[in-house]
C-alpha atoms as one frame of an Amber mdcrd trajectory, in Angstrom:
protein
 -46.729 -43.762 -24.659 -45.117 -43.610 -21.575 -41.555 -45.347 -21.057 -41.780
 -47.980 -17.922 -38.055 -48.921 -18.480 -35.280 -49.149 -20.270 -32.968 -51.491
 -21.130 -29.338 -51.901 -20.642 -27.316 -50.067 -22.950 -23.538 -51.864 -22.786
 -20.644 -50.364 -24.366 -17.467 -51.976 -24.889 -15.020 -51.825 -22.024 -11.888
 -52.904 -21.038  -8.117 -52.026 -20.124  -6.495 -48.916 -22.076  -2.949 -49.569
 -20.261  -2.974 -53.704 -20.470  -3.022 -56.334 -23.707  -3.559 -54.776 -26.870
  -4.755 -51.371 -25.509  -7.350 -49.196 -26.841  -8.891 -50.711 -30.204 -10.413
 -48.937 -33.275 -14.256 -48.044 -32.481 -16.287 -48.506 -34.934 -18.217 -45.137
 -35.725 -20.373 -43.691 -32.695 -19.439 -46.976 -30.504 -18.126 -45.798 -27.211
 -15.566 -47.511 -25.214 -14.915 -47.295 -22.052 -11.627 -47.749 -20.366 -11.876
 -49.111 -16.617  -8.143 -48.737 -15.552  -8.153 -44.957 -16.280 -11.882 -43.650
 -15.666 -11.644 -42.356 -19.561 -14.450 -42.445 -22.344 -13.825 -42.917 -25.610
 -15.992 -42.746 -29.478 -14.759 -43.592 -32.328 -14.769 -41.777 -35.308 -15.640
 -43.455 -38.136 -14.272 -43.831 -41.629 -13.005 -40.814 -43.719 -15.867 -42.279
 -46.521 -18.456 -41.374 -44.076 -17.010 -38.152 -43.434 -14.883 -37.963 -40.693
 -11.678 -35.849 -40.832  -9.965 -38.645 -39.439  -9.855 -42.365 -38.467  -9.324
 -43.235 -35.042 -10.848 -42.468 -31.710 -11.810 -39.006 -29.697 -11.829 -38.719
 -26.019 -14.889 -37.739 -24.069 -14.304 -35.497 -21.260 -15.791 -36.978 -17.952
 -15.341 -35.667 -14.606 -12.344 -37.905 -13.956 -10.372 -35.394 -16.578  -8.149
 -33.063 -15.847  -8.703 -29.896 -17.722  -5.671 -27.629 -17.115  -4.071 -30.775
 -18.895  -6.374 -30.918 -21.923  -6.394 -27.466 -22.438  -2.794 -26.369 -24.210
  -4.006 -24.911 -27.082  -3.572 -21.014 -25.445  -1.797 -18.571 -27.497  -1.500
 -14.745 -26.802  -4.451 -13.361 -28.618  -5.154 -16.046 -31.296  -6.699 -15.306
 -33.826  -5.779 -11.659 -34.019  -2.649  -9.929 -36.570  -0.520 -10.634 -33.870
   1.872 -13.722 -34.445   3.575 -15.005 -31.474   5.418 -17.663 -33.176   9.696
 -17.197 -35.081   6.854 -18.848 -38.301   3.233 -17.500 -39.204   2.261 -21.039
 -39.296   3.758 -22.071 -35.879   2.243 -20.119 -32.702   3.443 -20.253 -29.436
   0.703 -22.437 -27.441   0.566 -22.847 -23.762  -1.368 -25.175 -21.042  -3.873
 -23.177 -19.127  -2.036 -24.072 -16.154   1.229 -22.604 -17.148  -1.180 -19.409
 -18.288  -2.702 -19.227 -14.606   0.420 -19.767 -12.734   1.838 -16.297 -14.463
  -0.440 -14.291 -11.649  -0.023 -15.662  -7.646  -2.891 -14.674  -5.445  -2.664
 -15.239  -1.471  -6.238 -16.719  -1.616  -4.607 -20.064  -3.615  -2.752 -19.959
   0.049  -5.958 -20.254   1.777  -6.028 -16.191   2.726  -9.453 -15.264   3.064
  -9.524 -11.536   4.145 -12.978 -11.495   5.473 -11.489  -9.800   8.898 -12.616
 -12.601  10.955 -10.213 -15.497  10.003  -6.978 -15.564  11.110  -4.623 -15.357
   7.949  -1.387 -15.104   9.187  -0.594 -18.314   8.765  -1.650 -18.117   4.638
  -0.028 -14.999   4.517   3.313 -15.797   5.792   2.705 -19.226   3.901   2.720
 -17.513   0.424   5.665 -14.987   1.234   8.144 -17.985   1.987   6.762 -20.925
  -0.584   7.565 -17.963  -3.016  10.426 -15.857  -1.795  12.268 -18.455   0.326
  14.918 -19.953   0.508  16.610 -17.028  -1.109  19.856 -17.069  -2.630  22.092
 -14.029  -3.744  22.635 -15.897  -6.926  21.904 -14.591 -10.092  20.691 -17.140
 -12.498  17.283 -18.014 -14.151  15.972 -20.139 -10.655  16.410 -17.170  -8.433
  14.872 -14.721 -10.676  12.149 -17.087 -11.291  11.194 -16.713  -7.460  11.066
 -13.186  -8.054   7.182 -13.183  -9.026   4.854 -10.514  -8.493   2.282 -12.504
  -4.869  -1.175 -10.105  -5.126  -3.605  -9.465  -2.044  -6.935  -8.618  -3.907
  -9.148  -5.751  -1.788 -10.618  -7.556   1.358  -9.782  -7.518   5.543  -6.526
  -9.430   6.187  -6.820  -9.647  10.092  -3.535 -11.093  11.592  -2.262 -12.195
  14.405   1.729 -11.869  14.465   3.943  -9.918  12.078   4.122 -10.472   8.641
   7.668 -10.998   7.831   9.419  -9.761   4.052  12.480 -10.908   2.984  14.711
  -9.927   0.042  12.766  -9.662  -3.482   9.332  -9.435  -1.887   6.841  -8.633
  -4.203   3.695  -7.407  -2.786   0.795  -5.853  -4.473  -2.541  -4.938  -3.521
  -5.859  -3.508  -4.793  -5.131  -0.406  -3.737  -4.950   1.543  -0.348  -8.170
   1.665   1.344  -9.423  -1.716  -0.552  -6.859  -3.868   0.789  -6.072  -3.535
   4.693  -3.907  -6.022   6.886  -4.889  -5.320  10.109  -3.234  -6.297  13.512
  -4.544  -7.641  16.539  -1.521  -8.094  18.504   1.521  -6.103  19.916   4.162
  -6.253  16.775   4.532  -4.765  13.878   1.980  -5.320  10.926   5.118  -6.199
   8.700   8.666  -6.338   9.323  11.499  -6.980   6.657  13.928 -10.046   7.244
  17.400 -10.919   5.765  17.644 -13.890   3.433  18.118 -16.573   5.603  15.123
 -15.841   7.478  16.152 -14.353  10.746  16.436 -10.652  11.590  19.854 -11.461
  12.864  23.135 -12.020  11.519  22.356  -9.693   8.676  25.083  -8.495   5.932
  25.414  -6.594   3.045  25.006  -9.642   1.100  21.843 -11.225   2.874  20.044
  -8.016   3.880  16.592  -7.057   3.064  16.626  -5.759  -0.166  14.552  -4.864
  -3.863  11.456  -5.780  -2.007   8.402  -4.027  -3.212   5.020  -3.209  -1.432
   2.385  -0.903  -3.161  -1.555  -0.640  -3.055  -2.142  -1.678   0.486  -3.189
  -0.345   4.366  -1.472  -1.558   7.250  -3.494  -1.259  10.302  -1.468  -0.837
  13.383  -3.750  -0.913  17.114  -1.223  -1.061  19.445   2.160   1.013  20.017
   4.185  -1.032  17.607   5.205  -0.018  14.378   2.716  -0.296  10.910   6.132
  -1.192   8.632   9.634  -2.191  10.196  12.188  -2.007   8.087  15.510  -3.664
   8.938  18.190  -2.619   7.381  16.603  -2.693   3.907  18.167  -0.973   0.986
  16.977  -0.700  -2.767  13.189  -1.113  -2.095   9.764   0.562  -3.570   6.590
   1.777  -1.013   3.866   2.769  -3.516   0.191   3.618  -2.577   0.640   2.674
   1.143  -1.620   3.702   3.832   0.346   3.263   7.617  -2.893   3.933  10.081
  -2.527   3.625  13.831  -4.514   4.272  16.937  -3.136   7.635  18.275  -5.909
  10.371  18.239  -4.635  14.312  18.535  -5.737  16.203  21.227  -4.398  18.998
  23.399  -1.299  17.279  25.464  -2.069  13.956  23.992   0.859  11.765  25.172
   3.592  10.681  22.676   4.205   6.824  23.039   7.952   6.166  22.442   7.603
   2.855  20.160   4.114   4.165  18.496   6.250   4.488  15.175   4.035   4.371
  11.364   7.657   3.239   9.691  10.724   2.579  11.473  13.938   2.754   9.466
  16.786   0.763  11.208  20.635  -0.550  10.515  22.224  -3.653  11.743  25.499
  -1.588  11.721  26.599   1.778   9.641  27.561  -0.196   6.366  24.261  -2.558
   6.538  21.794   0.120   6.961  18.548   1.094   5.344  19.321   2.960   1.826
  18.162   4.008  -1.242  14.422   3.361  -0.173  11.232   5.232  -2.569   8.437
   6.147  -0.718   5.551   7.648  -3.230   2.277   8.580  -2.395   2.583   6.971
   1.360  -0.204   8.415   4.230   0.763   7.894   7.996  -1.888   8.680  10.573
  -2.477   8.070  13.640   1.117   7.364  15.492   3.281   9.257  18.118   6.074
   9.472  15.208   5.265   9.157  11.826   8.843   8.581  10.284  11.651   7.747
  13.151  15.175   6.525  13.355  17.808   7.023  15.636  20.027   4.899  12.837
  22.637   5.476  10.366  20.145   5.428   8.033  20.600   7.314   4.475  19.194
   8.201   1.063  16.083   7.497   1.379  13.778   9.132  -0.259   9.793  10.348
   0.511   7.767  11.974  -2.068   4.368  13.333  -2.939   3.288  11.444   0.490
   0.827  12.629   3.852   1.332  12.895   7.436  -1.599  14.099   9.291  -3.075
  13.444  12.754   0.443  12.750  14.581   2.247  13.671  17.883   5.221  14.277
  15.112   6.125  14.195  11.753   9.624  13.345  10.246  12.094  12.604  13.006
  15.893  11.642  13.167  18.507  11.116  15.293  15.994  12.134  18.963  17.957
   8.684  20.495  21.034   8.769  18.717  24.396   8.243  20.448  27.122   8.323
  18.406  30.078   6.347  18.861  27.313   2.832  19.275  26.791   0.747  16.606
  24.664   1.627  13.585  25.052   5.510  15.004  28.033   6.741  13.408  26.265
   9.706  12.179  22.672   9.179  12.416  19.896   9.690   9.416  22.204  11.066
   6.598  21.148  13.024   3.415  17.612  11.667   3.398  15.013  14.106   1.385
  11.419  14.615   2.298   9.678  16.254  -1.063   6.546  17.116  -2.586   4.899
  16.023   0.469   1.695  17.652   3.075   1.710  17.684   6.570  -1.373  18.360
   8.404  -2.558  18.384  11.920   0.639  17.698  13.585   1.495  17.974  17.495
   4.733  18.732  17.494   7.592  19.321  14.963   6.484  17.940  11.448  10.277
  17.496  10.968  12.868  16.937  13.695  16.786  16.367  13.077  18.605  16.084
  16.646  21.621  13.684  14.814  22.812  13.894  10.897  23.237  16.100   7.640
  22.400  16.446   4.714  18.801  15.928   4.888  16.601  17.852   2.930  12.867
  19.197   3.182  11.891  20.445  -0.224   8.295  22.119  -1.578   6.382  20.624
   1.491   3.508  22.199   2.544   3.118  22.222   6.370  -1.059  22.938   8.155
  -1.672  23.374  11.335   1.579  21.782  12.625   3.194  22.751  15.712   0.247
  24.388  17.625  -0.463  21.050  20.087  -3.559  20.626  18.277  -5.017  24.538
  17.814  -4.801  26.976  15.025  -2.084  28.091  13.186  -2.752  31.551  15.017
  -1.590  30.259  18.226   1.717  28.203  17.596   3.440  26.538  20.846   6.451
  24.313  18.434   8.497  24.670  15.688   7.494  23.820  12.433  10.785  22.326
  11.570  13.657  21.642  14.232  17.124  21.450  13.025  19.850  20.850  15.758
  22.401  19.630  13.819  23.926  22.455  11.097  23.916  21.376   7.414  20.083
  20.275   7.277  17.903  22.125   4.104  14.901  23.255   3.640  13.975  24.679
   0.203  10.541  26.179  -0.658   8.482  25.067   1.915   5.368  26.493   2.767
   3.933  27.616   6.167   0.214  27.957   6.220   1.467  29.710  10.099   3.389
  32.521   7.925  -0.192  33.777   6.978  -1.185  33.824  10.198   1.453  34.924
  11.893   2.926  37.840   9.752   0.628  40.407   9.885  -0.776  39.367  13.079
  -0.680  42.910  15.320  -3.413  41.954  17.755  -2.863  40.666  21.349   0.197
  39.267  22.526   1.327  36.046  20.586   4.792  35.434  19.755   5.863  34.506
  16.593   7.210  30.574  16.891   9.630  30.284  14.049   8.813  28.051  11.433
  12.086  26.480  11.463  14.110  26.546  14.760  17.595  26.062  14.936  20.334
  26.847  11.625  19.762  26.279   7.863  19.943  27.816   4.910  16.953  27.554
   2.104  14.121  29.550   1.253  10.599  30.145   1.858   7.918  29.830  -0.172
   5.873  32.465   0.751   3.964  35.421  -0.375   1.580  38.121   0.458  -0.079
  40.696  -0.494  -1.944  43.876   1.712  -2.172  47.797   1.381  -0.317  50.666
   3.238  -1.012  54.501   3.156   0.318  57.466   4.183   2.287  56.615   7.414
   3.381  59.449   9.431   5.222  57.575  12.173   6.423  54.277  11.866   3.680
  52.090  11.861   4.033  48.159  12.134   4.409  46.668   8.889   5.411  42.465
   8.719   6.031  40.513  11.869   8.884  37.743  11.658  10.472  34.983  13.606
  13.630  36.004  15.957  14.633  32.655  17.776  18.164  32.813  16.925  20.740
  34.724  15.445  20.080  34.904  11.715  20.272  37.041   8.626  16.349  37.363
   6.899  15.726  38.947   3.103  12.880  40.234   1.918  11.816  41.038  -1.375
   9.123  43.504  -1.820   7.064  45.312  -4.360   5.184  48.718  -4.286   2.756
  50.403  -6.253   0.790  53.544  -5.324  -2.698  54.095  -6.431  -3.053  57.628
  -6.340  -0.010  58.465  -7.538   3.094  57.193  -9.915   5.120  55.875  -7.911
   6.865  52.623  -8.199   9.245  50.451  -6.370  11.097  47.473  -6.298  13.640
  46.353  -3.330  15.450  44.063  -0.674  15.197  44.272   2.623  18.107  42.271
   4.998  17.618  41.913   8.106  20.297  41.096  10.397  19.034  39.507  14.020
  21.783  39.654  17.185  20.216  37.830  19.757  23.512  37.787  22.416  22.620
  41.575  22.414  18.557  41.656  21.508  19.607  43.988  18.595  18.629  44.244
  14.764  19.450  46.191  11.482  18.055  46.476   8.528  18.926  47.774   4.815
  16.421  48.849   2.089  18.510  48.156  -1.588  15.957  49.574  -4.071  14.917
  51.053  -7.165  12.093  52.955  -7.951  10.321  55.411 -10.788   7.387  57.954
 -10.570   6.703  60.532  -7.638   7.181  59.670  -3.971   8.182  56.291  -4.402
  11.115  57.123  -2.406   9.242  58.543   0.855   9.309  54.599   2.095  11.582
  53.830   4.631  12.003  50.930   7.273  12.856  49.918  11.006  13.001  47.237
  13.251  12.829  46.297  16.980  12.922  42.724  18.704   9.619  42.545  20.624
   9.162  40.094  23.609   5.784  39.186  23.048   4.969  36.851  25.848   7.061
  38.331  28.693   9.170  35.602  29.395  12.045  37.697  28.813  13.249  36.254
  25.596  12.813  38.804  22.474  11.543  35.912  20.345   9.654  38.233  17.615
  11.094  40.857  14.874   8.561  43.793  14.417   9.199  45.434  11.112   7.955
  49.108  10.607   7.306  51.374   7.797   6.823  55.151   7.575   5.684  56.350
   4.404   5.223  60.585   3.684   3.329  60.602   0.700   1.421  63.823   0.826
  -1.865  61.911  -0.583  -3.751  60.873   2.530  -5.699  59.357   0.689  -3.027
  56.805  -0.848  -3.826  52.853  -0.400  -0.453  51.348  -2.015  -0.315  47.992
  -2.937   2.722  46.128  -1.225   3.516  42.423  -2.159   6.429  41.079  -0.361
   8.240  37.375  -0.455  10.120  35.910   2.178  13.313  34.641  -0.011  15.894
  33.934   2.552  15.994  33.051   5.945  19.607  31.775   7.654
């Protein structure tokens, strides 16, 4: 039978917070309280089965659930206890369990790279990391929390500023981008009041932390500022910019991927990590012209820049915050690829260090490694390193016979280190010295090499040293073979060398070693592996 209508169904109602409050509801009657929008049923009696007497609330859409809910604990019902007593478990409100984890979308951040979210951005940085104080008590460590930027398109308008104890994570490189759309840097680090200005060792920039992220620079203004910072982590961090290599392609002065700067000597940028960071796409890559020191890149890109690595190109000593320029700063671990210019440049400070760095077509203003017009690495300044770095223009270059290129150094100007570089080829029997290795003669320097011979048609073995000695005041060389050798005619190997001006410009800019070697087998194809060691 169909239903035409129903009759009113009334409940008991009335004030929960005036007179005699909530009653006792009789089992299954609801009650409904007006004053607080809250439903009510009671329980019944424990002879009917309830567990107890009294009344159970009724959630309605006028509850608040992240108040209800504070029955959380770690893992319950698992063999892990959380409580000091099996029987008492740590609980927590689902509020207090959400509020562990920060996301700039509960700021309003959409990153669908149409919205402005500058605003949200900056908005979450300060409600979480300002007002700092250098205090160190439970409050200020609190503020200290970990603000994420899931993957999405963060387009801004104006620089994102850090200050001290930043904590910024993203989804990764690649999955979360901030991208500019104005002339200033994508972000910038600020001292703890605020303000760029007025900075000191106690308020600078410092511990911040930014990992798993691209910064998307499209003008000539720097992808990450840092301002006098010390103490802070760069993880997973992709610094992209505009500049596109080509033959000539012009080098724009503030087109910087991260610019390291000091308010003065003593407030500087220090102790900074930098793993697994890519810059592409800028004039400069790395710059300052600061007293910047110890900091630290490692198992990090550069590839498609006018330059790599570069310190000290505006530095003027005696002003303030250039005392000494970039200072025992260490590059390691790292690739550079498709660079301009000079992958490293030092014009101002010591004690900086290039270690195990592999270096691809760098220096050759955008051609092959077979036609070189720069330096790999440029050292003005004496007491710069490089250890065991490795040239993919060494290959190219030092066996290279054919035509009339000259032989670029890798690294121009004084160091000591070594290379990291070895080859392997075949000689036979020489009757006149024939050339043998080509190497780099741009300044005076003393150049060891170790090689390794072993004839195939006959016994002969060999093991030995070569230093070279360059003089280029006089355009002179000498060499010296310290061997040792077993089997026949190992011994009928001896060496010369001439400087060679290969480009007549009249500077004798390559070293031709030759070998002449009388085996009486003319048929003899000796292997010959040699190592560049040393090179000062």
């Amino acid at each position: 039978m169909a239903i035409v209508s129903i009759s009113r169904i009334q409940i008991r109602r009335g004030r929960k917070n005036a007179g005699s409050g909530l009653p006792q509801l009789a089992g299954g009657e609801l009650g409904w309280a007006v004053d607080t929008q809250e439903l009510f049923i009671g329980n019944g009696a424990v002879s009917e089965g309830a567990p107890a007497v009294g009344n159970s609330k009724v959630l309605t859409e006028h509850d608040n659930l992240f108040e209800l809910s504070d029955q959380y604990t770690y893992r319950d019902g698992s063999n892990i206890q959380t409580g000091v007593e099996p029987a008492t478990p740590i609980k927590r409100t689902l509020q207090a369990r959400l509020d562990d984890t920060v996301s700039v979308k509960s700021f309003g951040a959409t990153g669908d790279g149409t919205t402005d979210d500058t605003a949200s951005l900056q908005r979450a940085i300060d409600e979480l990391f300002l007002p700092w104080s250098s205090s160190q008590d439970a409050d200020n460590y609190k503020k200290r929390i970990t603000l994420l930027i899931p993957a999405g398109l963060y387009s801004i308008s104006n620089s994102i500023k850090l200050p001290p104890y930043a904590n910024l994570i993203g989804d990764g490189s690649g999955k979360t981008v901030i991208t500019q759309t104005g002339a200033f840097p994508v972000f910038e680090t600020i001292n703890g009041e605020g303000i760029a200005a007025q900075t000191t060792s106690i308020n600078q920039a410092t511990n911040i932390t930014l990992s798993g992220m691209t910064l998307e620079s499209n003008t000539t203004h720097p992808g990450l500022k840092l301002a006098s910072c010390k103490d802070s982590s760069f993880t997973d961090i992709h610094v992209k910019g505009p500049w596109v290599q080509s033959q000539g392609a012009a080098i724009e002065a503030t087109q910087v991927g991260i610019l390291l700067e000091a308010t003065s000597t003593p407030v500087t940028s220090k102790n900074n990590s930098f793993n697994k960071i890519t810059v592409s796409g800028f004039s400069y890559a790395v710059l300052s012209n600061h007293d910047v020191q110890m900091n630290n890149f490692n198992n990090s890109t550069v590839e498609g820049c006018g330059y790599g690595v570069v310190f000290g190109k505006d530095t003027v000593l005696g002003q303030i915050a250039q005392a000494t320029g970039p200072i025992n700063n260490s590059i390691s671990n790292s690739k550079f690829a498709d660079i301009n210019l000079q992958a490293l440049w030092i014009k101002e400070g010591v004690g900086n260090i290039s270690s195990s760095n592999t270096f691809s077509k760098v220096g050759n203003d955008a051609g092959l490694d077979s036609a070189p017009v720069h330096s790999v690495i440029k050292f003005e300044k004496n007491g710069n390193t490089s250890k065991h770095d490795y040239f993919t223009r060494t290959g190219s270059m030092i066996r290279s016979f054919v035509g009339s290129v000259p032989y670029i150094a890798e690294i121009e100007g004084s160091f000591t280190g070594e290379f990291a570089f070895t080859t392997k080829f075949s000689i036979g029997q020489l009757n006149a010295y024939t050339n043998f290795i080509r190497l780099p003669a741009d300044t005076n320097k003393t150049i060891q090499v170790d090689y390794q011979y072993k004839a195939t048609q006959d016994t002969g073995m060999r093991k030995g040293t070569l230093t070279i000695i360059i003089d280029k005041v006089n355009n002179t060389s000498h060499i010296s073979d310290s061997y040792d050798h077993q089997g026949n005619n190992a011994d009928l190997l001896n060496f010369t060398t001439q400087l060679t001006d290969q480009d007549t410009d009249a500077n004798f800019e390559t070293l031709v070693v030759q070998a002449i070697n009388n085996v009486p087998q003319a048929n003899e194809l000796a292997d010959v592996t040699i190592q560049i060691r040393n090179i000062s």
